[in-house]
Structure formats: C-alpha cells, structure tokens
C-alpha distance (Angstrom), angle and dihedral (degrees) to the residues before:
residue distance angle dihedral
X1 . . .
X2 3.65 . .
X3 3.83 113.1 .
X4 4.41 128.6 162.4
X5 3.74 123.1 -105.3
X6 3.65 75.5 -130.8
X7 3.73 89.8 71.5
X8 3.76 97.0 37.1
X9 3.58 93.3 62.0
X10 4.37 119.1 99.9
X11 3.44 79.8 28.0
X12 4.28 99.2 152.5
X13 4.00 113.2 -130.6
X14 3.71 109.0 -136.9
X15 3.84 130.3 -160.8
X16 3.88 115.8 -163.8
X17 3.80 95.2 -89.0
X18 3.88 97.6 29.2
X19 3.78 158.3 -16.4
X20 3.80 120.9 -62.9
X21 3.61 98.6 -170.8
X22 3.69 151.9 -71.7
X23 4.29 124.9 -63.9
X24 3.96 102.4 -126.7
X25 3.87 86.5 -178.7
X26 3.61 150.9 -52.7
X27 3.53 152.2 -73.1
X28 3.57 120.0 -134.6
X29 3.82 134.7 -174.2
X30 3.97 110.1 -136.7
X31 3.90 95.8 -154.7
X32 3.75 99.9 54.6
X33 3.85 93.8 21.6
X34 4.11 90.6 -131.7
X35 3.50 128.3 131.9
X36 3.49 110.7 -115.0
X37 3.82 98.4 -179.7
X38 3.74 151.7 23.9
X39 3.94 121.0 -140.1
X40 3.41 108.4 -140.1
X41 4.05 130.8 -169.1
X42 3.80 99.1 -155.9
X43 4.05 114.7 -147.1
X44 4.07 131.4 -96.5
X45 3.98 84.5 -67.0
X46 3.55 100.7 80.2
X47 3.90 103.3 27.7
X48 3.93 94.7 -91.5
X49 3.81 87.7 -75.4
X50 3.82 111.4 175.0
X51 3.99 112.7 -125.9
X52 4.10 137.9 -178.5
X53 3.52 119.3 -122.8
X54 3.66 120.8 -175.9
X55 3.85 114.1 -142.3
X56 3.83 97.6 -117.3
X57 3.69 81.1 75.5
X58 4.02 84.6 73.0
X59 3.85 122.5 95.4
X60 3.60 99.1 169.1
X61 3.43 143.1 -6.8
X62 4.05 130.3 -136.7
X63 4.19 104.5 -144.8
X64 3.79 87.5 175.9
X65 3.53 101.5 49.5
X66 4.10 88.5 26.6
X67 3.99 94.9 -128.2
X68 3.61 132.9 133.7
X69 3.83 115.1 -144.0
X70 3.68 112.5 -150.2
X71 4.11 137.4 -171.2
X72 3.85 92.1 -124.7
X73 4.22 129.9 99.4
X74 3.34 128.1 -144.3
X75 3.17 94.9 -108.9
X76 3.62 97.2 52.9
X77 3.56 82.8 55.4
X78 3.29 97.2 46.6
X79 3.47 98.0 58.3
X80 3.72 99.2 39.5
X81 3.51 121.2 118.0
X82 3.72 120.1 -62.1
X83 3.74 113.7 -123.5
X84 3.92 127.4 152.4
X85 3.01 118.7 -123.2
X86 3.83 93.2 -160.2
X87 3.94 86.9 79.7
X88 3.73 132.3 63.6
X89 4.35 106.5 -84.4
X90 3.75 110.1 -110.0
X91 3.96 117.5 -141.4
X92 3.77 86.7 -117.0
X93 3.96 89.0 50.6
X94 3.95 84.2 57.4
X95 3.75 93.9 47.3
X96 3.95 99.5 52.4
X97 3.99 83.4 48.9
X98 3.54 85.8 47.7
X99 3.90 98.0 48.0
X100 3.72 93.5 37.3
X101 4.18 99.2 53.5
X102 3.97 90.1 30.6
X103 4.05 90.8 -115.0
X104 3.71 124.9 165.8
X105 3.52 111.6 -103.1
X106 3.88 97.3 -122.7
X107 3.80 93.1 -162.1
X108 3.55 95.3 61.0
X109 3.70 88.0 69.6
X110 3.62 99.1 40.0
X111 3.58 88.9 50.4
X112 3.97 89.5 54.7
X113 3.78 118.2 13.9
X114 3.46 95.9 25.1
X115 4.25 97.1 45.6
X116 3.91 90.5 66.7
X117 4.38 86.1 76.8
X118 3.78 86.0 55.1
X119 4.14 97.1 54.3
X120 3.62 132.8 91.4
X121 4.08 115.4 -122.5
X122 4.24 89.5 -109.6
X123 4.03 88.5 52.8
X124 3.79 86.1 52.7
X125 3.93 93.2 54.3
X126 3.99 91.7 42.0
X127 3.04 99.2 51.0
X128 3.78 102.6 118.1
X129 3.97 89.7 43.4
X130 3.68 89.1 51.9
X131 3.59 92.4 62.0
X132 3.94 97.8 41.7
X133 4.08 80.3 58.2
X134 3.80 96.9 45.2
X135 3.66 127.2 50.6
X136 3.77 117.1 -140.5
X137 3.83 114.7 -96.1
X138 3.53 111.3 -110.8
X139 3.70 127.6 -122.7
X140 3.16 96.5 -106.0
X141 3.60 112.5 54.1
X142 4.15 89.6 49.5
X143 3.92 98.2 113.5
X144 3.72 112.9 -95.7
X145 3.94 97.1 -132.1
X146 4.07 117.2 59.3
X147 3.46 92.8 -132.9
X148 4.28 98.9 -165.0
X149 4.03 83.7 69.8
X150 3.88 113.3 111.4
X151 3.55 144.1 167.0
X152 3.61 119.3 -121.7
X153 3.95 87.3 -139.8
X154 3.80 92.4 52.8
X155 4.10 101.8 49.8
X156 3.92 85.5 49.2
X157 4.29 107.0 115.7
X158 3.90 92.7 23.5
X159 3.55 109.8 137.6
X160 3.49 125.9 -122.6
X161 4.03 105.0 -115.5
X162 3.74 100.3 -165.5
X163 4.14 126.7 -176.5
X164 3.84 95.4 -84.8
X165 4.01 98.4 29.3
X166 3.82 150.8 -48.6
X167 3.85 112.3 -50.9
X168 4.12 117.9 -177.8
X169 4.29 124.1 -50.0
X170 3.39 142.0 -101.6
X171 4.05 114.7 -72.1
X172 3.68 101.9 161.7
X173 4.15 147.0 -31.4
X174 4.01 135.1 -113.8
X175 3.67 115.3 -148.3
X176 3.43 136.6 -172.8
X177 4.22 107.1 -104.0
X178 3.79 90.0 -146.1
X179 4.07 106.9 38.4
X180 3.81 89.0 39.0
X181 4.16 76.9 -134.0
X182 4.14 123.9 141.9
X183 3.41 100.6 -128.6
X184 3.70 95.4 173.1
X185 4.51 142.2 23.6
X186 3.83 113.2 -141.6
X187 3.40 100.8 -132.7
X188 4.43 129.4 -165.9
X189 3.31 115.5 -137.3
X190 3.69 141.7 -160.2
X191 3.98 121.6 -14.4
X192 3.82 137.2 -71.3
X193 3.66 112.7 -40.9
X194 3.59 91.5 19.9
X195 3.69 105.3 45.6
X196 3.75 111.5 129.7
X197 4.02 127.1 168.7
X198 3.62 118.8 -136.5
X199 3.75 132.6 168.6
X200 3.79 128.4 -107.2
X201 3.73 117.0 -154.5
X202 3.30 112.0 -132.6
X203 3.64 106.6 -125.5
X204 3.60 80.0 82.3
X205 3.86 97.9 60.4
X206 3.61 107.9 92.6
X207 3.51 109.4 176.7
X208 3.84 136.1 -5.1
X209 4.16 112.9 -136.7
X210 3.26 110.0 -147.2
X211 4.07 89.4 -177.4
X212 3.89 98.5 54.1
X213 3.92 93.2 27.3
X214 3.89 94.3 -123.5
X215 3.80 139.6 125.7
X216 3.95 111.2 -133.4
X217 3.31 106.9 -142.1
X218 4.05 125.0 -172.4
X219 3.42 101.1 -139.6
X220 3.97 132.6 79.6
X221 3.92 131.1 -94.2
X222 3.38 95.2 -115.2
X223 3.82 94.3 49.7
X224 3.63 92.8 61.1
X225 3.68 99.2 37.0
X226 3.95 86.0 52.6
X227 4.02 89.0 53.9
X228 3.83 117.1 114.7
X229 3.34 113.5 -87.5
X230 3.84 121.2 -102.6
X231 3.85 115.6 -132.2
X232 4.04 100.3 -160.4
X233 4.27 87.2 -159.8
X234 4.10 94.2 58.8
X235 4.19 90.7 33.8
X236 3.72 120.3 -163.6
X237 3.91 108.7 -34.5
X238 3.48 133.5 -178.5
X239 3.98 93.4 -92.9
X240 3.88 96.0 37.6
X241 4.12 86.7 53.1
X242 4.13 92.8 48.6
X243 4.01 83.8 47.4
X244 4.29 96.2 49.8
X245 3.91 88.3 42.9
X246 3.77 90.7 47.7
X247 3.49 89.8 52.0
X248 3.53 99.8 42.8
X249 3.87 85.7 53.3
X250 3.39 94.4 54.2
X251 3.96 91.0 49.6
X252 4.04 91.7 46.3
X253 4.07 83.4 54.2
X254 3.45 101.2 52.3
C-alpha cells in the first residue's frame, strides 16, 4: 500500500515489553529512492537521545494504533553506537550500526548487484579490461560522508527544477509500506487560487541539490503541472494509481 511520510511520522517504536521512542523523520537514499533509516527520539529513559534505526529492524507494523514493533531492546539500543544525527552520516557511522545490530550493509549490494542497471552494454563486455586499466580505489580516499543520505525533514520546500524551469516544491513523499521505497514527491503547484498538489514519480527525480535546495527533475513543467492532482484526504487508491501511471505513460511516450 501506498501511504505519506507525512502519515508515518509520530509513529511510536515498540519493543516487546515497551516503547523505544518516537520517529521524528527519515532517512532516505537519493539514488535508489529507499529509505534506509528511521530517526528516532527515544523516551525519558535514555535522555531523549536521537537514534537511527534501519527498517529491517521492523517485524510488524500497528496502522491502527500507528506503532512500529521492532526486534530490538532497549538496551541494545541503548548501548548502540552514538552518532548525531544533527550532522551528515559518515559511511563508517553506517558500518558500526551495521556491525553492532547485525544489519545488512545495503551498499554492498548497490555497489554490486544493483550497479549493473546503471552501465552501458560496452562497460558490461569490458569489464575485465576496465579493471586491468584502472586500479582499485583505495579505502581511504572513498569520501568519508555518503553524500545521497537525506532527511525527509530537510529536502521539504525544495523546488522542483524541471528541463524548461522551476515548477512548485517539495511538501511531502509516498512510499511503498513494503519496499520501504519513495515511489513518488508531493509536489505544490502554481499560486493562490490555482495551487494544486500533484505527485511526481520519482523516476523522474534526477538529482537532489543540496547547494541550491532543488530537486532536478528530467521531465518538463508542463508535464508535471498537467499530472493528476493528488487529494492528500482520499491518498493513493487503486483508481488514482492506474490514473498517475496512465498518465505518466502517456508522458514517457510522447
């Protein structure tokens, strides 16, 4: 089901015998578009210290009572490693979180599985000579920060720079409540009387800017402005969805 990160946040995360704390917002990774990790302000028991969850963690999920049960203690959470979440996450950050809880490191298959998507057919073929002609990069000079991590909170009001201009800004996200994947940007339109809000798949999204606060987006103005409008009170049903991908199709196509 498609729900809003909107929604999803002051969700309460529960261990067996109680509450761990409360997800302020989310982590997202702008090259696959998946979340990768839940910010969570943990209660009066542990100083109201802010800790990263990733969503593996999760083994089912309360809608009703808007809770998200997880596998974890407080005192594995306690003593987990202390990162803060008020600076950018380091790779090394991500790998004592990983070590510590026994996570998947996600990157490892993006950076092999996943990478094959990203290649042209002659890099495919080459391969072997491309590696005889390039030496691996060491450890070392790999940049310390992963810089396609960002907060849900932060990328909120960044326009939407399209191929012919700037249309609307960021107001919210739908994801995908099994994948844990952004499938599409709520997007503002157009000004006072003729403001609408419309959603922006996110195949579309090229790039987020973190200099001039914008999402470049490889489609035109009109394109998105022309996109069925979202109604956040009815959310993305069954005959809204078939509508958006219809149009999309039609968009792709021409």
């Amino acid at each position: 089901m498609k729900r809003s990160i909107k929604s999803l946040t002051g969700f309460i995360l529960k261990e067996t015998d109680g509450e761990l704390g409360k997800v302020e917002e989310y982590y997202f990774d702008d090259q696959t578009w998946n979340i990768r990790y839940l910010i969570v302000k943990t209660g009066n028991w542990f100083s109201q210290k802010k800790v990263l969850i990733s969503p593996t963690a999760i083994q089912k999920t309360d809608w009703e009572h808007k809770e998200f049960v997880t596998n974890l203690s407080k005192s594995q959470v306690k003593n987990s490693p202390d990162i803060d979440t008020e600076k950018p996450v380091s790779r090394q950050h991500e790998q004592q979180l990983s070590s510590y809880y026994q996570w998947d490191e996600y990157w490892q298959d993006d950076a092999h599985g996943g990478a094959i998507f990203g290649m042209m057919p002659d890099e495919l073929y080459d391969e072997d000579e491309s590696r005889e002609e390039q030496p691996e990069t060491p450890p070392q000079s790999i940049s310390n920060y992963d810089q396609h991590l960002w907060s849900t909170s932060k990328v909120l009001g960044y326009k939407i720079h399209a191929t012919n201009g700037e249309v609307g800004a960021v107001i919210d996200y739908i994801i995908d409540d099994v994948t844990w994947k952004i499938e599409f940007l709520v997007v503002s339109t157009g000004k006072w009387m003729n403001k609408r809000n419309i959603l922006l798949e996110t195949k579309w999204a090229k790039e987020v800017n973190w200099d001039n606060s914008v999402v470049i987006a490889g489609i035109t103005t009109e394109s998105i402005e022309g996109s069925p409008e979202y109604n956040e009170s009815e959310g993305v049903n069954e005959a809204y969805e078939k509508k958006l991908y219809d149009y999309y199709v039609r968009v792709t196509e021409s």
